[in-house]
Residue, then its C-alpha position, 0 to 999 in steps of 0.5 A: x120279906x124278899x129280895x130283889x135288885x134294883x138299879x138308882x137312876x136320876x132319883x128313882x129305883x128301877x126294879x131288875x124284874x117285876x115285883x109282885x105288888x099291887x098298884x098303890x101298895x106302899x113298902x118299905x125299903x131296906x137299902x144294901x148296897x152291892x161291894x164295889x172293888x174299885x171303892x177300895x184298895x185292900x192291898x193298902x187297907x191290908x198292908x201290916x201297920x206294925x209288928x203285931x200285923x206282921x202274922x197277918x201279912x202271910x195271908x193278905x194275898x189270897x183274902x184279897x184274891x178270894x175278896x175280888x172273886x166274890x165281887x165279880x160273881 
């Protein structure tokens, strides 16, 4: 198994870089999707929903502050 990135384009995978496949080779595709930040608001997903979240609230900032990170690298 190997990974490699591709980009959807009106109905088709575009590969980011040439794969090593024979012409005429079928495969089969796992599809992952890359995070998109702008999909999710994590300062509302994270806010406390009642006291027993209260404790989490502490430290909502910096997980969501170290989540962004991840998604701009």
């Amino acid at each position: 198994m190997q990974q490699f990135e591709a980009l959807y384009e009106d109905g088709l995978l575009r590969p980011a870089k040439q794969l090593p496949l024979r012409p005429g080779e079928r495969v089969v595709l796992i599809i992952l999707r890359r995070p998109d930040a702008a999909r999710w608001d994590l300062a509302r997903l994270g806010a406390p929903q009642g006291e027993e979240d209260a404790l989490s609230e502490a430290g909502i900032a910096e997980w969501v502050d170290e989540l962004d990170a991840e998604d701009h690298s």
